[in-house]
Structures are given as structure tokens and as C-alpha cells.
N, C-alpha and C positions, 0 to 999 in steps of 0.2 A: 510482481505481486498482482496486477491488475491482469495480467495472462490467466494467473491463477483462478481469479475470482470470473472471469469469460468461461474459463473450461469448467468450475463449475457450477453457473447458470446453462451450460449446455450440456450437462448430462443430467441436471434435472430435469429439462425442459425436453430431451429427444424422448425420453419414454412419453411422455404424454404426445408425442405426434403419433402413436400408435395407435391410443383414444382414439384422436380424432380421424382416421380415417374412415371413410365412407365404408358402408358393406353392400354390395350390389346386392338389386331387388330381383334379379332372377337365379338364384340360389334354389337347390334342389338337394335334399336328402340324398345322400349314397343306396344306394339298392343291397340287400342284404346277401352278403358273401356266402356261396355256395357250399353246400355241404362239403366235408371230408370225404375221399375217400374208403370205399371201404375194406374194413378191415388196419386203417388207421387211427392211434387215439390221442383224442385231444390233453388230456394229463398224464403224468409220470404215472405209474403206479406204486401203491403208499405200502410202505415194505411194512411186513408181518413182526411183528414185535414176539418173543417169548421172554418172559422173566422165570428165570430157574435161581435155585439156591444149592449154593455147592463147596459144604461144609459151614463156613463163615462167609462166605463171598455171594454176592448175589453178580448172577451172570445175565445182560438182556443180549438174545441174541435179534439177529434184523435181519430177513431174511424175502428177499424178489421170487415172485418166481419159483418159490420153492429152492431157493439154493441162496443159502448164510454168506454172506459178505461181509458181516462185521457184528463184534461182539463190544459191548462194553460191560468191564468187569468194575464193581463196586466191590472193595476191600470192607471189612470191619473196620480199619485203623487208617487211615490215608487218605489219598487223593484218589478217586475214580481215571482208568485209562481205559482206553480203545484197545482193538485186535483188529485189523483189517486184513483181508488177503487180497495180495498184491496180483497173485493174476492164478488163472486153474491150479497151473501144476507147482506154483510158490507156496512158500508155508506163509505165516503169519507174519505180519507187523506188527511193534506195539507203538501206539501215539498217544503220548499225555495231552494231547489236545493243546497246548501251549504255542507250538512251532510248525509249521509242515512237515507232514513224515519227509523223511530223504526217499528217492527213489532209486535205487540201484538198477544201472543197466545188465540183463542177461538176456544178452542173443546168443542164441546157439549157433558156434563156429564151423562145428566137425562133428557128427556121430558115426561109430562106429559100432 
């Protein structure tokens, strides 16, 4: 019991030796980081939103670049899911957003 009550007064007491240390007086600002190269950008770029309606469903499509990577359809009656495509020449995935899509392996073996 007396072990107990040592370890802890000493993990109260170690953060505060942090406090107390000194901060040396010749400390100097960092110099400010050099531009980017260019033709490099500093953010993602923020993907193009379209919201269409198609019949009863509203479809938003997301789109980089000019080129759609993922659609989320809103039904009239249910739960809204995703559409994502998995790579150029793949078709669609659907993900209810619950779980990770799966990813299925296709490497091409052989073409004839």
C-alpha cells in the first residue's frame, strides 16, 4: 500500500518537473520555410459536387479533375448509399457507408 501511494505522489509530481525547467535565453525564431516548388500544390483539390434528380432519387455526383469518382444516390424511401469506382476500366461499387467496401483483387494474368 505505501508502494502505491510513492508511485502516486510521483506521477503527480514528474509533470510538474516540466514547469520547472529553465528555457535558455538565447533562443531564436525559425526562419521561414521556403516556398514550394513550382508547379506543386499545397491542398487537395476540393472535388466538384453536381446534384441531379433522376426520377425519385436524387443522384450527387463528385467529380476531380473532371473525371466522376463517386456518386451518392439518395432514394425517396431508405437509407442513402455510395457508388465508387474502383479503378478506370472497373465498373461500380456500392457502399452503404457502414463497413469498408471489400476490395477484390484483378491483376491481369494472360491476354490474348
Amino acid at each position: 500500500m505505501r508502494v502505491m501511494k510513492k508511485l502516486w505522489v510521483l506521477a503527480l509530481l514528474l509533470p510538474l518537473t516540466a514547469f520547472a525547467a529553465e528555457v535558455p535565453d538565447n533562443l531564436e525564431p525559425l526562419p521561414e520555410p521556403p516556398p514550394p516548388p513550382p508547379g506543386v500544390q499545397d491542398e487537395a483539390p476540393e472535388p466538384e459536387v453536381t446534384i441531379t434528380k433522376r426520377g425519385e432519387d436524387t443522384v450527387e455526383e463528385y467529380r476531380i479533375n473532371g473525371e466522376l469518382y463517386m456518386m451518392k444516390v439518395t432514394p425517396r424511401v431508405g437509407k442513402p448509399y455510395y457508388l465508387t469506382k474502383e479503378d478506370e476500366n472497373a465498373g461500380w461499387s456500392r457502399n452503404d457507408g457502414v463497413a469498408q467496401p471489400i476490395s477484390i483483387p484483378k491483376w491481369v494474368l494472360f491476354r490474348f
